[in-house]
BAVO-356024 format. One record per residue: z, y, x of N, C-alpha, C, O, CB in turn. Coordinates in steps of 0.02 Angstrom, whole numbers, plus 50000, padded with zeros to 5 digits. Each point is the difference from the previous one (the first is absolute). Glycine has a CB too. Layout:
ZYXZYXZYXZYXZYX/...
% end
This chain:
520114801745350500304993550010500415000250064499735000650055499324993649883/501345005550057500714998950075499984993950012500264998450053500705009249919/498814988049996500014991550029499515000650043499495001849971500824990849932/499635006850149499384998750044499814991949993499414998850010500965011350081/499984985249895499864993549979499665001049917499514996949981501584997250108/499175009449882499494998749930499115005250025499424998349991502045001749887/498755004850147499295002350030499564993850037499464997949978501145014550046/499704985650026499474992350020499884994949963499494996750009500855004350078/500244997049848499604996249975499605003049928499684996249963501134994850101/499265015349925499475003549976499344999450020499514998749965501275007450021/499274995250091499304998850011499574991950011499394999550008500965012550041/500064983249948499674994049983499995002749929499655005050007500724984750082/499785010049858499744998749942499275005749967499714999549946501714994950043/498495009350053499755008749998499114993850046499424999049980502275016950058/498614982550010499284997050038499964994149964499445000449973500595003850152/500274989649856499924995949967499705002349928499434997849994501424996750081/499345008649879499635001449936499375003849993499594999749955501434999750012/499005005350103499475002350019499324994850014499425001149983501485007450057/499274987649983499634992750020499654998449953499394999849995501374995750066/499815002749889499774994549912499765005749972499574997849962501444992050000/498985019350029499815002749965499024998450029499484997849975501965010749996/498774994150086499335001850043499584993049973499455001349975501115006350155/499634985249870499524995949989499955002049924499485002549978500714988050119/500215008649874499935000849938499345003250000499544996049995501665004249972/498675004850037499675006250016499224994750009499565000949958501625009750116/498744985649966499524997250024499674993749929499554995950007501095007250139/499664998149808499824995649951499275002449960499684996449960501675000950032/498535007150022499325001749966499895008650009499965004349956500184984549945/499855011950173499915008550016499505001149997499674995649973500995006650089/498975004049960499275002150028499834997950055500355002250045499715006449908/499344986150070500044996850052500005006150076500094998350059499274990249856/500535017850062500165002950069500845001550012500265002350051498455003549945/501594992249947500865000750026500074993750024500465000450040500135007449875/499194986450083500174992450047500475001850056500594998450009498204996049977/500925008250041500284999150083500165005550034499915000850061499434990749953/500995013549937500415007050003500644994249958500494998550035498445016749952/501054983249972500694996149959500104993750053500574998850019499125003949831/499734993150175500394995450046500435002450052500554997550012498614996149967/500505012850063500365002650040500605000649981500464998350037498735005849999/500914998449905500655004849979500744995349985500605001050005498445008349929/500404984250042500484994249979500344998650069500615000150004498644994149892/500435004750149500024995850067500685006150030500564998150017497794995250010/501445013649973500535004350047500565001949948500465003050027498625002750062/501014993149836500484998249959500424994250032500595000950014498695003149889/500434990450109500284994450006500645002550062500615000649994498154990749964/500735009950105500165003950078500775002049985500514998050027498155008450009/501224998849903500555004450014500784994149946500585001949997498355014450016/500904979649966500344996049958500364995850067500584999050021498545000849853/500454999150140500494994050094500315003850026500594999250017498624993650041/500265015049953500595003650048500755001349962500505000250036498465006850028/501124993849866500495000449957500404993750023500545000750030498815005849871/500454989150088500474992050041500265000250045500564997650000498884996349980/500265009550088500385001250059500525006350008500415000950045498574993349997/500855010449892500495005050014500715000049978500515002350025498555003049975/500754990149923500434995249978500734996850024500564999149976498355000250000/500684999250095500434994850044500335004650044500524998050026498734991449974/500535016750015500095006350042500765001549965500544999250028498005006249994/501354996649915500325003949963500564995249951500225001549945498695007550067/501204985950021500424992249969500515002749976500224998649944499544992150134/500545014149966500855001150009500245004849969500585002049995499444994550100/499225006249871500155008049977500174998349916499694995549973499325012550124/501554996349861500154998149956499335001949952499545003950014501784996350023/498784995649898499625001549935500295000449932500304996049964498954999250098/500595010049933499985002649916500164994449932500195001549943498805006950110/500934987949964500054991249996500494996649992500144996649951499195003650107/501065000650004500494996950014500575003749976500105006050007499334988950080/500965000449881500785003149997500035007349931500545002849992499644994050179/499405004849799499875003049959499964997549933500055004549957499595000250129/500284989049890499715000449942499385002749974499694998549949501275000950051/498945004350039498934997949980499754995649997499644998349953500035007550088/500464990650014499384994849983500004996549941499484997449981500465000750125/500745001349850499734997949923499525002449963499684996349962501205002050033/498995009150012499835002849963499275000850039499545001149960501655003349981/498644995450117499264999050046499754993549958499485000649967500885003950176/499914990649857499944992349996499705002649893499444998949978501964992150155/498985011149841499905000749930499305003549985499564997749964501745002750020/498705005150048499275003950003499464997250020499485002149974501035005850045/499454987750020499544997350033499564993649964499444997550004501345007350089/500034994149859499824993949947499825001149930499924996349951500824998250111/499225011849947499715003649930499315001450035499524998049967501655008749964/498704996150123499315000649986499764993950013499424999949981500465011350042/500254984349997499564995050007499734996349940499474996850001501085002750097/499995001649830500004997049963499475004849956499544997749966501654995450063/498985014149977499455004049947499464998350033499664996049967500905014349988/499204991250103499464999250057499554992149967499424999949980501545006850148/499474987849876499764991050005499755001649922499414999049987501644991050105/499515013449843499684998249961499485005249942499794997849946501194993350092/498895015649987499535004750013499534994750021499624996849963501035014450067/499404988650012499234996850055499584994049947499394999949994501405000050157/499764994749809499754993249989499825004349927499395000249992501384987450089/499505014849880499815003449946499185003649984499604999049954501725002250064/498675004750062499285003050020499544994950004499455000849975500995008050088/499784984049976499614994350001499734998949931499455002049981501204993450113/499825000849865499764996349952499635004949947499604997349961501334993550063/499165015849972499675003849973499195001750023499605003349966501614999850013/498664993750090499544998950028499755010750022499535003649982500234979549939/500665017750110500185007050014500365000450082500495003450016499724998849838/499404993250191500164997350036499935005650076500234999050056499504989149855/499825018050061499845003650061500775005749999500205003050050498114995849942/501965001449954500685005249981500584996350031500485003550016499125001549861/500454986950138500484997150058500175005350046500565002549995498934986250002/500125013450046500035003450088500485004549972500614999450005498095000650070/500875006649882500705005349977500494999049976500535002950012498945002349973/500444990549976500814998249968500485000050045500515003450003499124989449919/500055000550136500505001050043500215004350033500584999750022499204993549975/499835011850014500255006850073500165003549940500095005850020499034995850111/500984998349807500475004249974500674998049985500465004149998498645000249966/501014986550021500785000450000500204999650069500555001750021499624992949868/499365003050146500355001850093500105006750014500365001150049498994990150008/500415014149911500125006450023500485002049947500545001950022498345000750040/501064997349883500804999749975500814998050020500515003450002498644995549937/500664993250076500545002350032500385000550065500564998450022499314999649888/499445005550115500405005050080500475002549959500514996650008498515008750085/501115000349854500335005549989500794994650018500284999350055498745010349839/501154987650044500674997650008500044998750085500375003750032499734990249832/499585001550167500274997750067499995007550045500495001150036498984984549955/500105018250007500275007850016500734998049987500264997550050498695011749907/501464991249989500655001049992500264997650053500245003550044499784996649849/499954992150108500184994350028500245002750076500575000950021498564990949901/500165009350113499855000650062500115006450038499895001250060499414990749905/501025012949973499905008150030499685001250018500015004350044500554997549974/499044996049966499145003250021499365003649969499464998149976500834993350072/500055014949964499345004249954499364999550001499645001349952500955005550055/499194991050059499524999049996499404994149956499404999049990501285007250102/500084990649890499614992349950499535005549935499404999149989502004987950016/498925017149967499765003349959499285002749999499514998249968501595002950031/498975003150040499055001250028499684991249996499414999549983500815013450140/500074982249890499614993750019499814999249942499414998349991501124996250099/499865006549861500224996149894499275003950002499474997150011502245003649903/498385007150072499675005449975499194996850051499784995149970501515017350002/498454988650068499364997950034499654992949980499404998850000501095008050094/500134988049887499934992349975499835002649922499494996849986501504994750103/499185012349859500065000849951499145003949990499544998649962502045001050036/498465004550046499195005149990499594994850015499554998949960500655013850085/499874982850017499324996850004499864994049947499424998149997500655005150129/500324994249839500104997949933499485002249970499434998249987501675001750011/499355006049992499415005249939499395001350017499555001049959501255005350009/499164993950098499275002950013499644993549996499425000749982500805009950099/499994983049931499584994050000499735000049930499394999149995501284994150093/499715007849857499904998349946499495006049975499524998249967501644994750024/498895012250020499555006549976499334998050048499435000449978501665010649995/499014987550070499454996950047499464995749977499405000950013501444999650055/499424994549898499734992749979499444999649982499614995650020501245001749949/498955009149975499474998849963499605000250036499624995250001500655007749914/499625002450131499535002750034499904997250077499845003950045500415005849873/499864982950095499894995450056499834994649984500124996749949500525007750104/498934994050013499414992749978500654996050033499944994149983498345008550035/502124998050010500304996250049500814997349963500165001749943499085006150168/501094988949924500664998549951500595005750022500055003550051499704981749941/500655014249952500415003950000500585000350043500395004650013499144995149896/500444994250110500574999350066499925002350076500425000550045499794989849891/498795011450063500075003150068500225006850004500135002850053499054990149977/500875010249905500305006550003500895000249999500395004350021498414999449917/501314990550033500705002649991500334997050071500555001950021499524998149830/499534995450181500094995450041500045004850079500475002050035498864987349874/500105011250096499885008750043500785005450007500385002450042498134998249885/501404999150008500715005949986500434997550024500075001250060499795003449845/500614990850062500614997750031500034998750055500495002450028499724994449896/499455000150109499894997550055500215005050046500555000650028498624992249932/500185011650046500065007150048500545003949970499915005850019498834995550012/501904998249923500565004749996500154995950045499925000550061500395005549832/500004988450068500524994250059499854999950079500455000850042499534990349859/499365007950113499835001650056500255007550047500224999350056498904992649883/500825014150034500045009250020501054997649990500355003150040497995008449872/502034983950044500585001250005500314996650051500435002350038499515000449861/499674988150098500304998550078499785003850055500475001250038499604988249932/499555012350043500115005450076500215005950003499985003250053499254992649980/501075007349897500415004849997500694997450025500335003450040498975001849868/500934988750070500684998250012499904999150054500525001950026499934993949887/499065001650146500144997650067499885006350034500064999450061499624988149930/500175018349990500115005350007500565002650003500095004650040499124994849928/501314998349990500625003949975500474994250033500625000249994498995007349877/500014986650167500534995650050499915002350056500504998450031499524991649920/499565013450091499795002750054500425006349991500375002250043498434992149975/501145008049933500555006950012500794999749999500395003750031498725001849912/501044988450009500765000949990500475000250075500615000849998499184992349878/
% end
């Protein structure tokens, strides 16, 4: 990524989803993950503000965004998964299949990293798709064999990628 402004506000959305994954996560874990996931939620969050202030750091710096014609096509992707994602989810509901919600979602969220990879020139979104996509799978191959719900696994997962990628990027803002 050459935008150093899309890298910062990468990392608000990287600590912010990290946040909602991590609680997520807290919906029905093993009570000895409680307060390894609150932690995780809480220094998710951390690194989501610090994303806000870098944000403001990095105001002036151009984005991938701007002046391109992407963002139609950011804006379009984003509204497709929300829409497979909202109606996946209410479907798993009414089928009363309600613990397969969590993966569903970290699989069309990890799907589509790949396209915004395009978007963003950012190879690295890919590893994100591919890790969002396994812990999917592993939630679901998982399932049978846990007293606990299925979202603290998938919840866990996403979380701690999003989490290992925002401090990779504030990593890769300290270096640029």
């Amino acid at each position: 990524m050459d935008y150093l402004r899309d890298v910062a506000t990468s990392i608000i959305i990287y600590g912010f989803f990290g946040f909602v994954w991590f609680g997520w996560a807290l919906e029905g874990p093993k009570e000895s993950w409680k307060k390894y996931l609150g932690f995780a939620c809480g220094f998710s969050l951390l690194i989501g503000l610090l994303g806000i202030y870098l944000v403001f750091t990095y105001q002036d710096e151009a984005s991938v965004l701007t002046g391109t014609g992407l963002s139609l096509w950011y804006y379009i992707i984003v509204i497709i998964e929300f829409l497979l994602g909202g109606i996946g989810a209410f479907l798993l509901y009414k089928k009363k299949l309600d613990n397969y919600i969590a993966p569903w979602i970290c699989l069309i969220v990890g799907i589509h990293f790949s396209p915004l990879a395009f978007i963003f020139q950012e190879p690295s979104m890919h590893l994100l798709a591919l890790l969002f996509v396994a812990t999917s799978l592993l939630t679901v191959i998982r399932m049978k064999k846990i007293s606990y719900r299925a979202s603290a696994i998938t919840g866990t997962g996403a979380g701690s990628i999003l989490l290992c990628f925002g401090l990779f990027n504030i990593i890769r803002l300290i270096f640029a």
